[in-house]
C-alpha positions as CSV (number, residue, x, y, z in Angstrom):
1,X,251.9,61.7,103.0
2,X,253.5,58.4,104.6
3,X,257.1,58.8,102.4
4,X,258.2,60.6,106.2
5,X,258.8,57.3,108.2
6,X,259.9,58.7,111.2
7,X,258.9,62.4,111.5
8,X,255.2,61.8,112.7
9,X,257.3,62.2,116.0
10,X,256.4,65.3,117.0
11,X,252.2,65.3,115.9
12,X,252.5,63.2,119.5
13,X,255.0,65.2,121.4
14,X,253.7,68.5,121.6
15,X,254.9,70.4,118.6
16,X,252.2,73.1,119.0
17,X,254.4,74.3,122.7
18,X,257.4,73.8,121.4
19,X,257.2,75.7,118.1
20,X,255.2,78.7,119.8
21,X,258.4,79.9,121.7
22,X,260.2,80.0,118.7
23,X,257.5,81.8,116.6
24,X,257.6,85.2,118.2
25,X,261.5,85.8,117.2
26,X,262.2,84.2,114.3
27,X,260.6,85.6,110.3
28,X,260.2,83.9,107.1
29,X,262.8,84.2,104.3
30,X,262.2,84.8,101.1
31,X,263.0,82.9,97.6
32,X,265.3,79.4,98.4
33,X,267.9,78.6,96.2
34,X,270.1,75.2,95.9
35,X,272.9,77.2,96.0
36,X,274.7,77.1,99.6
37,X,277.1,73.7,98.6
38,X,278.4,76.0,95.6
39,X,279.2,79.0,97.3
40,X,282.6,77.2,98.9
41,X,283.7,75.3,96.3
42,X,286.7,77.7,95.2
43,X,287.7,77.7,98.5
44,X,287.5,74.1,99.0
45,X,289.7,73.7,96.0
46,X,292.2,76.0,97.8
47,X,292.0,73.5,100.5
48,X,292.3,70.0,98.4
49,X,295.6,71.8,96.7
50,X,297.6,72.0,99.6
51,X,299.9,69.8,101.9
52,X,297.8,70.3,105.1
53,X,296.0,67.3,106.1
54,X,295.1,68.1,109.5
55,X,293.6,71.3,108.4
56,X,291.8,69.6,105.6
57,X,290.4,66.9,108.1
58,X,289.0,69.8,110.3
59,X,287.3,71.9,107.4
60,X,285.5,68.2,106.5
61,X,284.7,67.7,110.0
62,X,283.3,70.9,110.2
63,X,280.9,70.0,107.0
64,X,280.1,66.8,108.0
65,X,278.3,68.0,111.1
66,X,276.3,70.6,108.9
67,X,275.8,67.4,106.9
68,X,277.3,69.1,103.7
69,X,278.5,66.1,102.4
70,X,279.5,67.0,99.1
71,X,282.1,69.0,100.3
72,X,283.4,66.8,103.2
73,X,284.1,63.8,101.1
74,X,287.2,65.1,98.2
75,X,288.4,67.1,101.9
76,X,288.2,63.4,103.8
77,X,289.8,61.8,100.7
78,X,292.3,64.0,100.3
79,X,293.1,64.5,103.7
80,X,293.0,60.4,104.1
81,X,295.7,59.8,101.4
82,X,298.1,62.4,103.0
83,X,297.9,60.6,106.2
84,X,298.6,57.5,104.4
85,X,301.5,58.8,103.0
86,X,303.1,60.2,106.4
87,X,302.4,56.5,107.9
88,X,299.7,58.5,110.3
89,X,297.1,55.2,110.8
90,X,294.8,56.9,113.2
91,X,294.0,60.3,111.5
92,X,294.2,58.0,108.0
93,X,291.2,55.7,109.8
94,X,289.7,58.9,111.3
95,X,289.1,60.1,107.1
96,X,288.5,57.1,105.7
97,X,285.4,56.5,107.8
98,X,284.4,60.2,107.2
99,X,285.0,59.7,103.7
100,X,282.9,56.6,103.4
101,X,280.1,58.0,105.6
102,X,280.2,61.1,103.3
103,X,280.4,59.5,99.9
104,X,277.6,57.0,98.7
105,X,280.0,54.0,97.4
106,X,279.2,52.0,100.8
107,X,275.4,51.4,102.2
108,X,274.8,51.8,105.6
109,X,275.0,48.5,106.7
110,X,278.3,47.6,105.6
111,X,279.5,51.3,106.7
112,X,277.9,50.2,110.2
113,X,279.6,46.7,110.3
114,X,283.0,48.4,109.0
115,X,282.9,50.5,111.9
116,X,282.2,47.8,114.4
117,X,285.3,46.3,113.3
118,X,287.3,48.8,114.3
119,X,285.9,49.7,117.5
120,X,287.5,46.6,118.4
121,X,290.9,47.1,117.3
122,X,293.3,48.9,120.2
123,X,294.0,52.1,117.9
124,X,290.3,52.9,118.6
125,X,290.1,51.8,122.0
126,X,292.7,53.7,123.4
127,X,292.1,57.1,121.5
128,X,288.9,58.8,123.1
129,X,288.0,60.8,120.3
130,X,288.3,58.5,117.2
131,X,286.3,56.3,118.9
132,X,283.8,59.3,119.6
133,X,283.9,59.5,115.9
134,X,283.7,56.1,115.3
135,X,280.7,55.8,117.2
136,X,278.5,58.7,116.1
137,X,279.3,57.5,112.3
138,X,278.2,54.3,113.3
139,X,274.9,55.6,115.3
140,X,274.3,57.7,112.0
141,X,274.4,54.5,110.0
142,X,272.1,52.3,112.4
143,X,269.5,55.0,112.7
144,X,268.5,54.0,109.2
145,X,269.5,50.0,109.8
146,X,268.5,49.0,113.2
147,X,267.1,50.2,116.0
148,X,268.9,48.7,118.5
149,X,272.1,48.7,117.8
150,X,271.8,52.9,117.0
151,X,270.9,52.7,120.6
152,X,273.7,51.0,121.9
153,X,275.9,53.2,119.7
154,X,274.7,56.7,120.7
155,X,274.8,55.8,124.6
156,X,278.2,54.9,124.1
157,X,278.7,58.1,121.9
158,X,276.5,60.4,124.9
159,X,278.7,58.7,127.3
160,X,282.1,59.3,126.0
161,X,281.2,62.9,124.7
162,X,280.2,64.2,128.2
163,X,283.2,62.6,129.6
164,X,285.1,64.5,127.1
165,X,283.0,67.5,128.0
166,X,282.3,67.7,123.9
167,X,278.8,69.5,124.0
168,X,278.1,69.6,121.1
169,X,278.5,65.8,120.2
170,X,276.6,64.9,123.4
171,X,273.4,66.9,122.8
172,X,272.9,65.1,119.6
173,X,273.4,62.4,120.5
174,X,270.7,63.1,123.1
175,X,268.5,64.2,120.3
176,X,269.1,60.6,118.5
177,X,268.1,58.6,121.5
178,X,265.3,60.6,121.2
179,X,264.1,59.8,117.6
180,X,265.1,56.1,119.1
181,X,263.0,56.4,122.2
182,X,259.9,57.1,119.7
183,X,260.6,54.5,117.0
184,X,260.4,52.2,120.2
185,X,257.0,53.4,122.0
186,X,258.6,55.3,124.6
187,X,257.0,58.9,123.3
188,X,256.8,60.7,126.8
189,X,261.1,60.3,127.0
190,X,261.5,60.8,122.9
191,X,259.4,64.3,124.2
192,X,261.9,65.8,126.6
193,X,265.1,64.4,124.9
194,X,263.8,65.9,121.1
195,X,262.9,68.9,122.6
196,X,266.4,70.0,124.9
197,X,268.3,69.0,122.1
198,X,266.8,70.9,120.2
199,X,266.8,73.9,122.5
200,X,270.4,73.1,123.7
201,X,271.4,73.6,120.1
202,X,270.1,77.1,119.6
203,X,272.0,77.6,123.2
204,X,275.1,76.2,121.6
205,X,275.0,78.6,118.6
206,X,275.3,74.9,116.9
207,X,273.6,75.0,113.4
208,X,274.0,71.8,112.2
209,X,271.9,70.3,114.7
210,X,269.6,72.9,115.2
211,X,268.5,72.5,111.3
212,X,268.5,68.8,111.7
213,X,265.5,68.9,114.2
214,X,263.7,72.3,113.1
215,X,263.5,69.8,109.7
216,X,262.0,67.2,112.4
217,X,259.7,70.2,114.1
218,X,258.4,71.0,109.9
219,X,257.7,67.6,109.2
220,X,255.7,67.5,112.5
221,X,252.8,69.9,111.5
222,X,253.0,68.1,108.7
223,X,251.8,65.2,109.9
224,X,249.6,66.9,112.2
225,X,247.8,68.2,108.7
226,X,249.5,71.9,109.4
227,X,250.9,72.9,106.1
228,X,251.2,76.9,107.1
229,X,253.0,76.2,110.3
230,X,255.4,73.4,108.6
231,X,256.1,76.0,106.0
232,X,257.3,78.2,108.8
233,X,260.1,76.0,109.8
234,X,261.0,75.1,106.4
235,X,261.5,78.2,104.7
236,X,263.4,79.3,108.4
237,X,265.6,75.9,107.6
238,X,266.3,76.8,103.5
239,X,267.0,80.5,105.1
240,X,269.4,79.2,107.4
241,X,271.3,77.0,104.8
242,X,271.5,79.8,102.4
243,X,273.4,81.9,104.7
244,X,275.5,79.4,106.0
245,X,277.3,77.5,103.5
246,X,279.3,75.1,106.3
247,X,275.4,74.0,106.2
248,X,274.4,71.3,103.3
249,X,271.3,71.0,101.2
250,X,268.3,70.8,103.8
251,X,266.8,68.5,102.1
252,X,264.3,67.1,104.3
253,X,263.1,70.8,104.4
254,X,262.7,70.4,100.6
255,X,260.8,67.4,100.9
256,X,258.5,68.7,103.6
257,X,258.1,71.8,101.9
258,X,257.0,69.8,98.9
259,X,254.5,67.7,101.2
260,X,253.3,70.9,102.4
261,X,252.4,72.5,99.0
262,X,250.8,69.8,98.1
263,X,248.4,69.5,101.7
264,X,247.6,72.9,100.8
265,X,246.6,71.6,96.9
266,X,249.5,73.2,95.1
267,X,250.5,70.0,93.6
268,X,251.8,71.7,90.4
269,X,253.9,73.2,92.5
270,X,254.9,70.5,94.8
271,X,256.0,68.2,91.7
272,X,257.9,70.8,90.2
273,X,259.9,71.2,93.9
274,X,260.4,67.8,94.2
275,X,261.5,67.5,90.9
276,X,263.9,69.8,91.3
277,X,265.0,68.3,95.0
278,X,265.6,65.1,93.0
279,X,267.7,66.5,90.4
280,X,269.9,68.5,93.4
281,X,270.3,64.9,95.2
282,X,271.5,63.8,92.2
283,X,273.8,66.4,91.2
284,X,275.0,65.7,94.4
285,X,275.3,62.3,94.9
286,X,273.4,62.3,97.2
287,X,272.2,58.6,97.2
288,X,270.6,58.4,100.9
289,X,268.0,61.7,99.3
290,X,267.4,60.1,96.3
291,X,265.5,57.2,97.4
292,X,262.9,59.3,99.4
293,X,262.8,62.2,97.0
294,X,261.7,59.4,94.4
295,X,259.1,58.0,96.6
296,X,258.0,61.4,97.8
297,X,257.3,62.0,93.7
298,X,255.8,58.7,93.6
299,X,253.0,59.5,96.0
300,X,252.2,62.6,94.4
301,X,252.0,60.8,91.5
302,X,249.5,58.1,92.5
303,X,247.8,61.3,94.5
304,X,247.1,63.0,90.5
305,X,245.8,59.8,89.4
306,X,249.2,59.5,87.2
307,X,249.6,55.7,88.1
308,X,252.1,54.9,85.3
309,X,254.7,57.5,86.6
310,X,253.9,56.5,90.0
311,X,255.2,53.0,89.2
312,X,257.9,54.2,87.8
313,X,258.6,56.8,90.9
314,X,258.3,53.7,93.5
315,X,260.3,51.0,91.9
316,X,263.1,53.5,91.2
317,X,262.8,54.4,94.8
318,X,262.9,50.7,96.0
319,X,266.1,50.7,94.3
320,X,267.8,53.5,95.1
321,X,266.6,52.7,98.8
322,X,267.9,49.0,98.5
323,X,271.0,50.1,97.3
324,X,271.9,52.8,99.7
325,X,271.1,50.2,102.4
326,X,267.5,51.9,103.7
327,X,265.4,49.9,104.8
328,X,262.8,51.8,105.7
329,X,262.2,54.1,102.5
330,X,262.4,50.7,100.6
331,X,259.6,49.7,103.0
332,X,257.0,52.4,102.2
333,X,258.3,52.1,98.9
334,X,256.6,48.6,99.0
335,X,253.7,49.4,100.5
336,X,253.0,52.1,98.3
337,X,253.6,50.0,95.1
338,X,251.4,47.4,96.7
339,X,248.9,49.4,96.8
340,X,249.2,50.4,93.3
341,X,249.0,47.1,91.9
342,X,246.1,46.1,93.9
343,X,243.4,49.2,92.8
344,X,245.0,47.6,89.0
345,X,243.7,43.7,89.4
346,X,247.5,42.7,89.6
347,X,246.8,40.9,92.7
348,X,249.2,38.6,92.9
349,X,252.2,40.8,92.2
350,X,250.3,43.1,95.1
351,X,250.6,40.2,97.8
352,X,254.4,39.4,96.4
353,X,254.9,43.3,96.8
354,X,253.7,43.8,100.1
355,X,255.3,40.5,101.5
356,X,258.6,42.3,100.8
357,X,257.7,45.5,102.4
358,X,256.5,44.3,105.6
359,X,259.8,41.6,105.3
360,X,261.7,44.7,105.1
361,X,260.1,46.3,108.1
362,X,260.8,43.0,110.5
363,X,264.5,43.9,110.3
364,X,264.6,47.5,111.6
365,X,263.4,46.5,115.1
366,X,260.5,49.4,115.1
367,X,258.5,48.5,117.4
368,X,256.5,51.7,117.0
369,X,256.6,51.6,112.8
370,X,255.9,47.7,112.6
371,X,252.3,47.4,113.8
372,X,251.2,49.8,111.3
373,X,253.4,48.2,108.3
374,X,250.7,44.8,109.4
C-alpha cells in the first residue's frame, strides 16, 4: 500500500536488527479495543470542574505527549480561559497553542505560522520553556507542511531541551530529525537517530514516544512486504494503549494493522478495521486520521475492483486532507484518483488530477518523496 508516505523509512534502515532485540522480551496481546480515550473521561470531568488551572495544564500536557488529544484539548481550553481570567498571558499562550494543536479548528499551516509569530514576541523569547513548547508544536505542525522549516524547528527544540536537560523532549526531537533526515536522502543518519530514539525511549520508561516509533518500526515490515512481523509491533502498540489510557488512539497501528491484514489477503477483514478506525477518528475528531484512514479505505477499495467507492474514498480523503492542511495525504490522494480515472478513459480529468498531486508534492520540500511523485 502507498497511503503510508513516510514510513517506508525503516524497509531501508535496517528494521530486521532493530526489531530482533525487541522480539525475545516482548508477547502479543490479545483482542484491541477503542476503548483507552474513554476510560478517563470521568476523571477528566473532575478535572475541567475545578479552579486549578495549572494542574489542568499539566494533566493536558501530560496527554498531549501520549498524543491523546481528545482529552488534552477541553483540559487546554479550560485551563486557557482560567488563565485569562487571572491576567496570566504566558500559561494562557502556553494553552491556547496546546489547545489549537489538540483540536482540529486550525490546519497545520496556519497553526505553524501562528506559532512563528510568537516566537518572536519577548514573552516567548525570554521564557525557556514556552518557547520549548512553542517549538515542538510548531516542529509537529511542519513535519506534515514542510520539510525544512520542521528542521529548523526541532534543532532549535533539541537544542534548547538539552540545555534544559529535558530528556524526554530532546530524544524526540532526535527521533524527528530523523524521519527529516530520510524524507531528505540522508538514510544512513535517519538510521542511527530513529533507532536511539527509539531505544532512549524504552530507557526513559517514556511511552508516548516509544508507541510513536514502534508504529514507525510496524509500518516498516510493512513496506518491506512483512505482514506477520508488522502485526507484532501493532498488536504490542494497541496492547500498550489499552493499558495506558494517558496513551491516545494508536491509530497509525490501526492503519497498519489494516494494511497488514489485507498483504496477508484478509481484505474482509481489513475493510471492516478500517472502517471502524474511520468511524473512531471521527468520533473523535480526529481530522489529521481522517484523511489517511479515508485513503487507506480508498486503496482497498480500488484493490477489490470496487472503483465507485474508491472514488468516493479518495475524493473524500483529498478533502479532509486539504482541509486539515496535509499535504502529503492529499498528494497520494491525487495520485491514487489519477490513476483511477485513467484505467476509466477519463483522461483528461486523469492529467488535471495528477497535475494537482505532483503540485502538491513541490511544496513539502521532499527531496526523497518527490522523484517518485514524477
Amino acid at each position: 500500500m502507498k497511503a503510508r508516505w513516510k514510513w517506508a523509512l525503516l524497509s531501508v534502515i535496517g528494521v530486521a536488527a532493530l526489531a530482533a532485540g525487541f522480539a525475545i522480551a516482548w508477547v502479543l496481546w490479545g483482542p484491541f479495543s477503542f476503548a483507552s480515550a474513554a476510560a478517563k473521561v470521568k476523571e477528566e470531568a473532575a478535572l475541567l470542574n475545578g479552579r486549578d488551572p495549572q494542574r489542568m495544564l499539566a494533566e493536558a500536557n501530560r496527554f498531549y505527549w501520549g498524543h491523546n488529544l481528545p482529552l488534552a484539548l477541553p483540559l487546554y481550553e479550560r485551563a486557557e480561559a482560567l488563565f485569562t481570567q487571572a491576567h496570566d498571558d504566558r500559561d494562557a499562550l502556553y494553552a491556547k497553542i496546546g489547545a489549537m494543536r489538540s483540536g482540529d479548528a486550525v490546519p497545520f499551516p496556519q497553526l505553524s505560522a501562528f506559532i512563528a509569530s510568537q516566537l518572536k514576541t519577548p514573552l516567548v523569547q525570554n521564557d525557556a520553556e514556552l518557547r520549548l513548547f512553542c517549538l515542538g508544536v510548531k516542529g509537529d505542525a511542519d513535519d506534515e507542511v514542510n520539510v525544512a522549516a520542521a528542521q529548523k524547528d526541532w534543532t532549535q527544540a533539541r537544542s534548547l531541551a538539552q540545555q534544559l536537560g529535558e530528556k524526554e523532549w530532546a530524544n524526540r526531537a532526535t527521533g524527528e530529525l530523523g524521519l527529516i533526515s530520510f524524507l531528505q536522502g540522508n538514510i544512513k543518519q535517519a538510521a542511527h537517530m530513529m533507532g536511539g530514539a527509539l531505544l532512549t525511549a524504552m530507557e526513559q520508561s517514556d511511552t508516548g514516544t516509544e508507541v510513536r516509533y514502534l508504529e514507525i518500526v510496524g509500518n516498516g515490515w510493512n513496506a518491506l512486504n512483512r505482514p506477520a512481523e508488522a502485526m507484532f509491533f501493532f498488536n504490542r502498540v494497541i496492547g500498550m494503549a489499552d493499558r495506558n489510557h494517558d496513551i491516545g488512539t494508536p491509530f497509525m497501528a490501526y492503519e497498519g494493522k489494516a494494511e497488514a491484514l489485507a498483504m496477508e489477503g484478509k481484505m474482509d477483514e481489513a475493510q471492516a478495521l478500517m472502517q471502524r478506525t474511520l468511524a473512531e477518528a471521527r468520533k473523535e475528531k480526529m481530522l489529521e486520521h481522517e484523511g489517511q484512514d479515508l485513503l487507506i479505505l480508498g486503496e482497498f477499495a480500488a484493490e477489490s475492483g470496487q472503483t465507485a467507492h474508491a472514488r468516493q474514498y479518495l475524493e473524500e480523503a483529498m478533502q479532509s486532507a486539504t482541509q486539515a492542511g496535509l499535504p502529503r495525504v492529499a498528494m497520494q490522494s491525487c495520485f491514487d484518483l489519477s490513476k483511477l480515472l485513467q484505467q476509466g478513459g477519463d483522461l483528461k480529468d486523469a492529467e488535471h488530477t495528477l497535475n494537482q498531486g505532483l503540485a502538491i508534492s513541490r511544496t513539502t520540500g521532499d527531496t526523497y518523496y518527490l522523484p517518485r511523485a514524477l
